[in-house]
Backbone as JSON, one array per atom type, in Angstrom:
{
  "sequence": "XXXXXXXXXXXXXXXXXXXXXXXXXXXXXXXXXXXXXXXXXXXXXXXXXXXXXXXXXXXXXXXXXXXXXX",
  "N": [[-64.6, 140.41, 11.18], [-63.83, 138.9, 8.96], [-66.11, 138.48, 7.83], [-66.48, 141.18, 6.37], [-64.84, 141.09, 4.44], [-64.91, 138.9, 2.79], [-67.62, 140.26, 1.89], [-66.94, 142.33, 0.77], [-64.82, 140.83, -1.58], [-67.17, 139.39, -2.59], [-68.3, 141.92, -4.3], [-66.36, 142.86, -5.44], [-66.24, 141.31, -7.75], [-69.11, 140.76, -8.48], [-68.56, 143.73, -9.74], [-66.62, 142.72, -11.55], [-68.04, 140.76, -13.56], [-69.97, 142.55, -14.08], [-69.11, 144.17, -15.62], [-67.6, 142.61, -17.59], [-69.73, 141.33, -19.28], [-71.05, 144.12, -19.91], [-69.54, 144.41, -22.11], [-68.92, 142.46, -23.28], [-71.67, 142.35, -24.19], [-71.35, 144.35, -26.08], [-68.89, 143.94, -27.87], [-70.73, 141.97, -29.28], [-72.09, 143.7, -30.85], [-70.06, 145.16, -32.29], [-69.7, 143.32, -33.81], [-71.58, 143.11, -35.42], [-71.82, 145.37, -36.67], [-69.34, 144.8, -38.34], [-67.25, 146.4, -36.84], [-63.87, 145.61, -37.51], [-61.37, 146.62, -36.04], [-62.08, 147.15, -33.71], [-63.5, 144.98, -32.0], [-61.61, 143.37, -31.74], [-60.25, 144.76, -29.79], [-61.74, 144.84, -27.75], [-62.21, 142.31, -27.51], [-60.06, 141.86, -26.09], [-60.22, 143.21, -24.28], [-62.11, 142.0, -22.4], [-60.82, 139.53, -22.4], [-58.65, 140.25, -20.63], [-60.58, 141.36, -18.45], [-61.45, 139.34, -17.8], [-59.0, 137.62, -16.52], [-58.72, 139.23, -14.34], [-60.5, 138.51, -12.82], [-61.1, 135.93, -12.51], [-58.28, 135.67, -10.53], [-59.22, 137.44, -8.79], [-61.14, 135.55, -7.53], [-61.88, 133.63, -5.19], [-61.83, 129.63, -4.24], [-64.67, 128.88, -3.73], [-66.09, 130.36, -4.88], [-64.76, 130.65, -7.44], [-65.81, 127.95, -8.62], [-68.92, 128.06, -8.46], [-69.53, 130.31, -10.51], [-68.59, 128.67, -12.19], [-70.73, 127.09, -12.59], [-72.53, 128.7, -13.72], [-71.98, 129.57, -16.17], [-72.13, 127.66, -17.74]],
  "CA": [[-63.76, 141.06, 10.17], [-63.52, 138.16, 7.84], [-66.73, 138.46, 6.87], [-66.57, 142.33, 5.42], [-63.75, 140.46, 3.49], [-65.94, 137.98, 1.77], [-68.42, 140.82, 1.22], [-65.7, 142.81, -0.38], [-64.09, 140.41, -2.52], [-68.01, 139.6, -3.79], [-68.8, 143.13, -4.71], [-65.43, 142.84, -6.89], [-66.62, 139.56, -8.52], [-69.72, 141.28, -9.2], [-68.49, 144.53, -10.43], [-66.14, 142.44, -12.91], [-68.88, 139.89, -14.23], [-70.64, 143.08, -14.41], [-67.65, 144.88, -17.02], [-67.7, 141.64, -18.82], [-71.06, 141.32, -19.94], [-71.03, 144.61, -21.03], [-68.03, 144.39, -22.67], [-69.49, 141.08, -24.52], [-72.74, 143.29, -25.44], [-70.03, 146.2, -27.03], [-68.64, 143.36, -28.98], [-71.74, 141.68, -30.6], [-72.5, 145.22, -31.74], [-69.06, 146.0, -32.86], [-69.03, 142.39, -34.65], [-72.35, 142.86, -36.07], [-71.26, 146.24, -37.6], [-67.89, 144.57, -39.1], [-65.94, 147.12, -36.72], [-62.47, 144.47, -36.77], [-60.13, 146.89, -34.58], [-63.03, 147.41, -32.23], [-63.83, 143.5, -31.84], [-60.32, 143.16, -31.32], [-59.84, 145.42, -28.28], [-63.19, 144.25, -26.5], [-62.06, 141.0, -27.03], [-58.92, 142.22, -25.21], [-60.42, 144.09, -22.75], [-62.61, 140.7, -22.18], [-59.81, 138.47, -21.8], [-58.11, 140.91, -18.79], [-61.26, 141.77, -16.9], [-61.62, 137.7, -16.98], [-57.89, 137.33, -15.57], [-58.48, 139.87, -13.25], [-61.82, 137.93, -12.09], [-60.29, 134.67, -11.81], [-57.65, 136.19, -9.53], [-60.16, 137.83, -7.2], [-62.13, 134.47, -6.95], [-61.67, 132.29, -4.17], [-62.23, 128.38, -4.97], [-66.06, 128.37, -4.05], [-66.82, 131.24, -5.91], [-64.93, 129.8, -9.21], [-66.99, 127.01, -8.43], [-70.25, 129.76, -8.44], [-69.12, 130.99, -11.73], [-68.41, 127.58, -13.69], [-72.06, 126.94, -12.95], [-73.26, 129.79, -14.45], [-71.33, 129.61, -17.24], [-73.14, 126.78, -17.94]],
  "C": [[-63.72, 140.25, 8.89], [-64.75, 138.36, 7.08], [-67.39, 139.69, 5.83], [-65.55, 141.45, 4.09], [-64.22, 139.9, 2.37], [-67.03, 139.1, 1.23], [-67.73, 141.9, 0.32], [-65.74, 142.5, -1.85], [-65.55, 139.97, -3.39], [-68.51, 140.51, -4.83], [-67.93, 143.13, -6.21], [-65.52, 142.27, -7.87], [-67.45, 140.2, -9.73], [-69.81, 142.33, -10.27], [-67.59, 143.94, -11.61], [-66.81, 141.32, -13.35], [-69.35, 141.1, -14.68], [-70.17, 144.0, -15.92], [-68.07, 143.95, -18.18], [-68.91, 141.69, -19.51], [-71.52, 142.52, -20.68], [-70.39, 145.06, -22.11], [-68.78, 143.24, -23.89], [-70.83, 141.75, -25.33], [-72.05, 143.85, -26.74], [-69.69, 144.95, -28.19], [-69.58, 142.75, -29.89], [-71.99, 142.55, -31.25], [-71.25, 145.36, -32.68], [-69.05, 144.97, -33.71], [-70.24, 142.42, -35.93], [-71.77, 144.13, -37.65], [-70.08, 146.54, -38.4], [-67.27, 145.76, -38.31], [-64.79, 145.87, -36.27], [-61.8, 145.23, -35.3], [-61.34, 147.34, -33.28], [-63.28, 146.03, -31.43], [-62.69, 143.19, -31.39], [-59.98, 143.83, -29.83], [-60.73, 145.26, -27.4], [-62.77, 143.16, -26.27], [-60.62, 140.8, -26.1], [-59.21, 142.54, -23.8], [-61.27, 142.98, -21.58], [-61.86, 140.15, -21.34], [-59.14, 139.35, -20.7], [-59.52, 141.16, -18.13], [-61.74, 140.04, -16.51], [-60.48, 136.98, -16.15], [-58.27, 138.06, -14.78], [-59.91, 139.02, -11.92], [-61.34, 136.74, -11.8], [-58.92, 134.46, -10.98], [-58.05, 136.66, -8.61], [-60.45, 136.97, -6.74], [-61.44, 133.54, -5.7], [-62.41, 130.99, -4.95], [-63.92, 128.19, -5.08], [-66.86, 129.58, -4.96], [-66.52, 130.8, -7.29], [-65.59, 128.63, -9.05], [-68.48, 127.17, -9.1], [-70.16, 129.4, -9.59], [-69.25, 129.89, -12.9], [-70.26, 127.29, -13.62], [-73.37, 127.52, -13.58], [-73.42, 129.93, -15.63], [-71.86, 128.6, -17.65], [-74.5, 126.5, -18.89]]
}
């Protein structure tokens, strides 16, 4: 059982790394094309799907993650 758990909580990981990134695309576009209130709410929408990802994570996955980030 534990380990649907762990395959779970990766899927979630993945599907919100996966948000972010294109969330961070949306904004180089929106920053390239001077939209401000658009840059502004990506960079919003950013910063929560990255709380919500560093609340899913367990310790060896933020672990994972800082090395990526990298």
């Amino acid at each position: 059982m534990m380990i649907s758990q762990d395959f779970d909580s990766i899927d979630v990981v993945d599907e919100l790394i996966r948000k972010i990134r294109i969330k961070e695309s949306q904004l180089k576009l929106a920053q390239k094309s001077n939209l401000l209130y658009t840059s502004e709410v990506l960079k919003n929408q950013i910063l929560e799907l990255q709380h919500q990802l560093s609340e899913s994570q367990d310790p060896e996955l933020h672990a994972l993650m800082s090395l990526l980030d990298d």
